[in-house]
C-alpha positions in Angstrom: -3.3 60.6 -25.7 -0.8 63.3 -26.0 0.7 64.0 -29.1 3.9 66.0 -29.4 5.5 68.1 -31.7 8.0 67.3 -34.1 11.7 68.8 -33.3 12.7 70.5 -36.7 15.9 70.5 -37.5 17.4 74.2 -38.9 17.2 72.9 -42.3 13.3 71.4 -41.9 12.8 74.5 -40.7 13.7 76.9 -43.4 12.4 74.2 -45.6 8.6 74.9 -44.4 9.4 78.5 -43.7 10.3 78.5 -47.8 7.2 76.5 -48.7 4.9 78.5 -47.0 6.8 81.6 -48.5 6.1 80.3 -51.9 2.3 79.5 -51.0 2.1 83.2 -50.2 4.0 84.4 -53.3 2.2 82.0 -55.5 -1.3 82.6 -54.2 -0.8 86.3 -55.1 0.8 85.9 -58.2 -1.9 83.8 -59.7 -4.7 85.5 -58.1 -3.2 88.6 -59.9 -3.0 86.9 -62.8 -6.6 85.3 -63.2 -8.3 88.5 -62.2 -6.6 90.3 -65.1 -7.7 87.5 -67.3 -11.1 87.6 -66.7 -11.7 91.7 -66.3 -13.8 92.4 -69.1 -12.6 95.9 -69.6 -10.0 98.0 -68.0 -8.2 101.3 -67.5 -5.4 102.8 -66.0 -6.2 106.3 -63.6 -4.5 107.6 -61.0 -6.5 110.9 -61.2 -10.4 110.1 -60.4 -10.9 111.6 -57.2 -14.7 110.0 -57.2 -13.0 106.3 -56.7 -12.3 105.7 -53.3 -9.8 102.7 -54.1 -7.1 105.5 -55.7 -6.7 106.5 -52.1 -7.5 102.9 -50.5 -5.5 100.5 -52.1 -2.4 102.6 -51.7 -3.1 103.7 -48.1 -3.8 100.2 -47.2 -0.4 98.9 -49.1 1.9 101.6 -47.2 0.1 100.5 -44.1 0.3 96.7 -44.3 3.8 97.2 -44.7 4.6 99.1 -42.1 2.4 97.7 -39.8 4.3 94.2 -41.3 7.9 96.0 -40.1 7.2 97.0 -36.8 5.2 94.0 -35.8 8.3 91.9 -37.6 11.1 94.2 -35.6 9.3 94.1 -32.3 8.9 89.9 -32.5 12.5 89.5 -33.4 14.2 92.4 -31.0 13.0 89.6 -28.2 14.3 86.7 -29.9 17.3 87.4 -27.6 15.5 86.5 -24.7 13.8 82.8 -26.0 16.2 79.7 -24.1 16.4 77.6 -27.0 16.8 77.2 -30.6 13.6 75.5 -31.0 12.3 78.8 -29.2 13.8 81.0 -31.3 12.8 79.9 -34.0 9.7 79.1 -33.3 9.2 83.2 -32.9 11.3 83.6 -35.6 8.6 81.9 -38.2 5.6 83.7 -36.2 7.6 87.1 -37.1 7.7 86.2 -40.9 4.3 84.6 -41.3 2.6 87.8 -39.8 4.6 89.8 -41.9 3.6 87.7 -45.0 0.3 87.8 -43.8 0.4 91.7 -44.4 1.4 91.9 -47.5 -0.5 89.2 -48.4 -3.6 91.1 -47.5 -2.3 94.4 -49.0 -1.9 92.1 -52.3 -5.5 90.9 -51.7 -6.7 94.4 -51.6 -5.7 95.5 -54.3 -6.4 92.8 -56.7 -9.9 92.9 -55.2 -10.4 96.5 -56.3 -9.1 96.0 -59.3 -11.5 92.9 -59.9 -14.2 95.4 -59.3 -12.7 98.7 -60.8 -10.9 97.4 -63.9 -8.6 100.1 -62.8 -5.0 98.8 -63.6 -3.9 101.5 -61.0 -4.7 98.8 -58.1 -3.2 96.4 -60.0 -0.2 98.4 -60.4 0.1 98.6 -56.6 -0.6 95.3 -55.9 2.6 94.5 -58.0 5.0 97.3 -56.0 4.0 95.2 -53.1 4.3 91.6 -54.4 8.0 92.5 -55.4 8.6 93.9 -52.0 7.2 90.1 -51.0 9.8 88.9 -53.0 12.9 90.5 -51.4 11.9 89.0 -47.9 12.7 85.2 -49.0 13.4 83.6 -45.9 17.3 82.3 -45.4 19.4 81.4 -43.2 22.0 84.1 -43.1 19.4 86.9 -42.9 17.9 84.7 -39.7 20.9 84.6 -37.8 20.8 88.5 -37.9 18.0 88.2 -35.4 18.5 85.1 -33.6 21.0 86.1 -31.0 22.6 82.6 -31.3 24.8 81.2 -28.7 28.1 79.5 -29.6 26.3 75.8 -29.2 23.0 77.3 -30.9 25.1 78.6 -34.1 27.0 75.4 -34.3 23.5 73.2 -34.2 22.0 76.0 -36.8 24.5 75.5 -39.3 25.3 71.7 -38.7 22.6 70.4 -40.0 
């Protein structure tokens, strides 16, 4: 039997793009938040050269999100070339998930290091890249940026 997918409609669409945005934000906010809770002890240093996460967690924060830009600019600088809406934004929510995923990791990181450090430093980190996470809400206006609409396609996108 062959099951097919539902057609989302522009507004379903940014609906579950949001709701998965939130999941993300959400998971790393309380993550963050029940790993302070529970570190027994803990210290802020930016200076002790003998802990390999003062050079780790930033490194890997500076390269999630660039790594999460370029990946997210060369995904949407073909969105041009998809036939349909459904296609576009089908690439479109690929680009933004594997940017989450990024930062989402880079939040991970850190939290992780500090779970094991107690050094507030990671921690500190960790929240420079959640509030970058939290200027990339998805919407519609900053979509159509990169969707190359057609006349029909733009009509469809905001119709609904």
């Amino acid at each position: 039997m062959e099951q097919q997918n539902p057609v989302l409609s522009p507004r379903g669409f940014f609906r579950t793009l949001t709701l998965l945005y939130f999941s993300f934000l959400s998971a790393q906010l309380l993550f963050a938040v029940m790993a302070f809770l529970n570190q027994g002890s803990t210290y802020f240093d930016y200076t002790d050269t003998n802990d390999v996460f003062i050079y780790a967690v930033p490194v890997f924060a500076v390269a999630s999100i660039v790594l999460g830009i370029v990946l997210y600019g060369q995904q949407t600088s073909e969105l041009g070339r998809k036939n349909s809406l459904k296609e576009k934004l089908a690439a479109y929510q690929s680009a933004v998930l594997i940017r989450m995923a990024f930062l989402e990791a880079a939040s991970i990181f850190g939290i992780v290091a500090f779970i094991l450090k107690g050094n507030l430093f990671s921690l500190l980190i960790t929240g420079l890249v959640t509030l970058y996470f939290i200027t990339l809400r998805p919407a519609k206006e900053r979509a159509e940026d990169y969707l190359h609409l057609s006349h029909d396609e733009k009509r469809q996108f905001y119709e609904d």
